[in-house]
Every structure is written in C-alpha cells, then in structure tokens.
N, C-alpha and C positions, 0 to 999 in steps of 0.2 A: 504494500500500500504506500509505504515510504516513496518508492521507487518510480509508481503510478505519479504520486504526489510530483514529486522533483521534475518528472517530466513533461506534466500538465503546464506546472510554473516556465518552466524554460519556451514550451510553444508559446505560449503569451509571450515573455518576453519577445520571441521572436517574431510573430505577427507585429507586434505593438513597431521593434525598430524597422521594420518592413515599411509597414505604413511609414513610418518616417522616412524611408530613404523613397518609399517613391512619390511621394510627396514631394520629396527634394528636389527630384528629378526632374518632377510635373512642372514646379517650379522654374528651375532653370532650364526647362526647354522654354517654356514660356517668354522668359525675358529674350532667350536667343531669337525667338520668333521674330521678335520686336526688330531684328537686326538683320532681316531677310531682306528688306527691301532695296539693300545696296550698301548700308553702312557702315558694313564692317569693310576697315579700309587694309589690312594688311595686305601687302603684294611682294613676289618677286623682286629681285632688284633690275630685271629688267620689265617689270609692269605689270604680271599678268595676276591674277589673284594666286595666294598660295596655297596650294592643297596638299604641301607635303607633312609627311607625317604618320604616325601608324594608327589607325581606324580600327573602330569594331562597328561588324554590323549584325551581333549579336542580337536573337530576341527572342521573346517565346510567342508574341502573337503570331497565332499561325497563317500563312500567304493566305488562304481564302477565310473566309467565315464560315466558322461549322454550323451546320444545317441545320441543328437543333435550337440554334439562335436565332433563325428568322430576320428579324429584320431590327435586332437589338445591335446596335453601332458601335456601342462604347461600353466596358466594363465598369462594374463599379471599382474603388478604389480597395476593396476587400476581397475581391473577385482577384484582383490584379496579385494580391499578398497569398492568397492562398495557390493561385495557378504555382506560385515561385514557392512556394512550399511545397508543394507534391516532386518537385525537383530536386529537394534537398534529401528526400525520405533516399534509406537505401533500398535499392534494386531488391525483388521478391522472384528474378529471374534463376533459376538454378546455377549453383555453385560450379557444376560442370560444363556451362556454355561460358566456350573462349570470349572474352570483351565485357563479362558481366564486372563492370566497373561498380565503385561505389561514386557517390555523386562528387567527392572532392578531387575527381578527374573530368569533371566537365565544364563547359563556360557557356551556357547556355541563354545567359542576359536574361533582361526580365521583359515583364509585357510593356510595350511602349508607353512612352507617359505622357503620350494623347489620350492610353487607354485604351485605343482600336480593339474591335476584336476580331480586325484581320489589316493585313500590309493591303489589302487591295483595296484602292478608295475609289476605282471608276472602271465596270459599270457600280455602282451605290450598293447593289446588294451584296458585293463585296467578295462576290462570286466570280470564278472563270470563265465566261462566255461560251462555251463548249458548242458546237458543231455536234448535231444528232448523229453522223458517220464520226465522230472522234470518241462520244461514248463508246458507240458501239466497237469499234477498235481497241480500245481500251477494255473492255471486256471479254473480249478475245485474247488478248495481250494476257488479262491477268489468268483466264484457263491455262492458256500455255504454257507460261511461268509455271504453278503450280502443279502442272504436267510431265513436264519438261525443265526442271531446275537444274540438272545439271548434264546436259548431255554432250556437252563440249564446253570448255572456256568461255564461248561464243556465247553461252546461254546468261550468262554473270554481266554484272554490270560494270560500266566504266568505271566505277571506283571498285567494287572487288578486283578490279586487275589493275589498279593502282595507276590507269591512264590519264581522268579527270575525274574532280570533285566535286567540287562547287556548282562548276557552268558561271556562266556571262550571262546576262546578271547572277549573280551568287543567292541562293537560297541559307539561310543559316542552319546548321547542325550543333552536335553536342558540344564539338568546339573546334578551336583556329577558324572563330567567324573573323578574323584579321584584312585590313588591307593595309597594305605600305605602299603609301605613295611617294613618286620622288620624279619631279621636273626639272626642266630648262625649256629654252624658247621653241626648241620643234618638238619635243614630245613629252608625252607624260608616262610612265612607266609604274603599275599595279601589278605587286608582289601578291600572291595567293602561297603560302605555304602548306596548305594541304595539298599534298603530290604534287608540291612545287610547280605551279602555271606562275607564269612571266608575261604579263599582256605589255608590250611597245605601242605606244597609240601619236601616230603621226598625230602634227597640227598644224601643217605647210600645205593643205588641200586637193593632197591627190587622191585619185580617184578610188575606190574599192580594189580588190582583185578580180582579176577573171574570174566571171560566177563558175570556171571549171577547176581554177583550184580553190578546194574546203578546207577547214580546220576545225579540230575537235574544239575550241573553243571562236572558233569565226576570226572573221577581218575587221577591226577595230579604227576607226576616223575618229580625231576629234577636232572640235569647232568652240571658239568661247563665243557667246550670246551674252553683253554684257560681263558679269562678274558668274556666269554659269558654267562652266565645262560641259558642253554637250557631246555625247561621244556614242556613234552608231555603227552598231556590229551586225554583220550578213557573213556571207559564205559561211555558215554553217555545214560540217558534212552532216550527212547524212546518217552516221555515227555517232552523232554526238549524242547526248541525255541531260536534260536538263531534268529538272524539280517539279518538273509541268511539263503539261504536253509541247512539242516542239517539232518543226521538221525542217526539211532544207529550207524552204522559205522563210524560214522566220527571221525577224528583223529585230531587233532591241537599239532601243535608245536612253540613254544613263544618262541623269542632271546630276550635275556635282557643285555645288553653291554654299560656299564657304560662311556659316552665320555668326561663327562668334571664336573667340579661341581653340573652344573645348567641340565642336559642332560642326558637322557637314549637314545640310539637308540634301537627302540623297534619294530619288526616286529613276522609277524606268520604268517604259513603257513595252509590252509587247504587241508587235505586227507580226499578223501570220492568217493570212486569209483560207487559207488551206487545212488551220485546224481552229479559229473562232470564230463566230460571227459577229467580232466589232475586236479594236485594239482594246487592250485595259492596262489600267496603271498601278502601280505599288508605291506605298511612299514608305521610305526605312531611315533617318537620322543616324550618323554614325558619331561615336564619340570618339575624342582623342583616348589613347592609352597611355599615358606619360610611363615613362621605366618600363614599357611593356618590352618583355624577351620573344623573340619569336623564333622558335627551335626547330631544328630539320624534322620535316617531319619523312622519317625514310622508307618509303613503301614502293613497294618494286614489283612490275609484272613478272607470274610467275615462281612468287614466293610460295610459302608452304603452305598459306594457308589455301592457294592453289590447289595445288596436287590435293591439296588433303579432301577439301569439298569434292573434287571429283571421283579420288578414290572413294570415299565414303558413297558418294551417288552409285557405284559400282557395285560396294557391297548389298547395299540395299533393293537394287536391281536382282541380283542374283538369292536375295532371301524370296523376293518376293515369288521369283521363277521356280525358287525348293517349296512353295507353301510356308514359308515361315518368317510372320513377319514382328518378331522377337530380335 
C-alpha cells in the first residue's frame, strides 16, 4: 500500500510539472508567433535569413486526426499531459522481442503547443485526402504484407534495410527527429542522421532533374520568398516510402521561416494527383537543440537482423508445410 501510495504521489507530481512545461511551451510558441511576420531580423553575413542550427521536429501529435475524434481540432491541455505520459510508462511488449526499449531511449517530443490533434491543418478535417483506388490499394498492400512478410529482402521496408528513414518531408518517430542545418549563399545543406541522408539543396535556380533520373529521397530546389526558404522536391523513384501514401509523382514543398531564436515555423505541403484528391498541408514548429549531440546512427543493409527475419520466415514456412505451427 506504501508503494501504491508513493507512486500515486509521484504521477501527480508528474502530471502537475507537465502541465507546466507545456504551458511553457504554449506560451512561448505564442510570443514566437508574434514574430512571424518578418521580424525576426537575424541573417547570414551575407543577407539571407539564418537557418543554421540543429532542429527537432519531434512530436507526438499524430500527421492525421484519428477518427475517433471527428471533428475535435484541439486537445485539451490535460489530454496533451496524459498522451506524454502513456510515453513514459515502460513497454508491456515481451522481454524476448529484439528493440523492446524502455522509454529512456526514446525522444518522442510532446503534443504540439497549439494543441493540434493532428500536423495536418488543410483539408480542416485534418485528414489525408485519399483517392477511393488509393484505399483500395492500400488494402491490398496490407493482405500482402501480412501474406507475404518475408519472402525476399524485397518484401521489408526501406528502413528495415537501412536504405531511408525518415523521407522528405520527414515524418517523426521514436527518435533522431533531428535536423542540422548548415548554409552559404548557393545552398542549404539538411543532415538526417537516421541512416545518415544528406539532402544538398541548390539556391542559384536550376532547373529539377531529368524526371528519368529518381532518388530514394527526390531532387530538392530551393527559393527564398521573403525571409521563407521555400524548397520543392520531385523525382521521387518509385522506390521510395514515405509515412503516407506517395508515388513517383509526388511533389512536396517545405516552408522554413525562421520566428524567433529558439523556432523554425516549419510546414509542407503534399502534391500528388495520382494518389489525392486535392494537395494538403502539415504544419510542425521545430525547436533549436542547444548542446544537442547527434550520434552515428550505424545501420547497414544487410545486417543480421536481415538474415535473421528471413531465416526465421523460413523456419516458419516449413513448420507450417510439417502441420506444426509451435
């Protein structure tokens, strides 16, 4: 009962400084708000606004609105404390699945401190747009998956083979939601360290790539608008995986609008007439990380845990061929 007791006391405490920090936060995105409009004046020393620096765009509000929400916009600020509690509890996953972390190996930031209860503000319901042939694909996709998990390499996805991560625009995960940024007058240069991607993004106005060469993470332009870094990425292969549905046509476009020391306001839109029926947009605020370390993260196609998923799809194949599926 003791024990009961002491840990009763500690979630209080912990709810109660919750509320306060994201209170704080609400707070000082607020006043940063105030400074959208153009005047925050730090630049370059040769003029252009400065974006350099390392970012998080860590969060827990998840890209769409879940369903069960309807047409509720905005969390309460107790809703927002408890989502970031259920983060901290340890994992109830079994002790024999490789990755089963406890939570003081994740950075999974908290619900935004506008509150959202999704990154997507347009269409308004905060939803994907989806194309009635993208369902239905996606439904197919997930049979076969569950089918067919491991019947080559082939079958894994770009990050189980340590190819790409994130994607362009970056979705956030458990952690390394990181950017580092780092300019000069013709390009701007965004570090991803999970499986190490290096995006180069000219700003001297040539043209895309041949739509016949792709890249796993696309062809990146950028353009300032203002004090905005506008930067639109295409040639996507066909390869690639994003967080959302996506296919070679897709197009993305990233604002990067510097508001205050501590603040990026950071949004992107996606084009892809092929898999929505209209573009939609996300908005994600990045913070600076002051003292933040950002460590190799060294993951390699073809490592063990490789082989190992497919041998195990092997064994399991052939239980199931004996009648025994023990």
């Amino acid at each position: 009962m003791k024990t009961r007791s002491v840990l009763k006391m500690s979630l209080c405490a912990f709810v109660a400084v919750a509320l306060i920090h994201i209170g704080g936060i609400s707070s000082a995105q607020t006043d940063n708000a105030l400074q959208s409009s153009g005047n925050y004046s730090k630049t370059t020393p040769w003029g252009d606004p400065d974006l350099a620096g390392t970012w998080s765009y860590a969060s827990l509000t998840p890209l769409q609105r879940p369903q069960g929400l309807e047409d509720k916009e905005f969390y309460t600020p107790e809703e927002a404390v408890e989502i970031f509690a259920r983060t901290q509890q340890e994992s109830t996953r079994s002790a024999d699945i490789v990755g089963n972390y406890n939570s003081g190996w994740f950075d999974r930031g908290t619900v935004s401190a506008d509150l959202r209860t999704s990154l997507i503000v347009d269409p308004a319901n905060g939803r994907l747009p989806l194309r009635p042939e993208t369902v239905t694909r996606q439904a197919e996709e997930v049979v076969y998956q569950r089918e067919h998990p491991a019947d080559s390499w082939l079958d894994r996805t770009n990050w189980d083979r340590c190819i790409t991560y994130h994607g362009v625009p970056p979705i956030s995960t458990g952690y390394n939601n990181t950017y580092k940024i780092v300019q000069n007058e013709n390009y701007v240069a965004i570090l991803v360290e999970m499986i190490h991607d290096v995006r180069i993004i000219p700003l001297d106005g040539r043209p895309q790539l041949n739509g016949k060469i792709r890249q796993w993470n696309g062809d990146s332009r950028g353009h300032w608008e203002g004090d905005t870094l506008v930067v639109e990425t295409t040639n996507f292969s066909k390869k690639t995986q994003h967080r959302y549905p996506s296919s070679i046509s897709t197009k993305a476009i990233e604002r990067f609008t510097r508001v205050s020391d501590n603040l990026i306001d950071y949004q992107f839109t996606i084009e892809d007439p092929d898999i929505y029926t209209s573009a939609w947009t996300a908005v994600r605020p990045m913070r600076r990380l002051d003292d933040y370390t950002i460590y190799e993260y060294a993951c390699h196609e073809g490592n063990y845990a490789m082989a190992n998923i497919l041998r195990g799809a092997r064994v399991l194949e052939q239980r199931e061929r004996d009648g025994n599926d023990n």
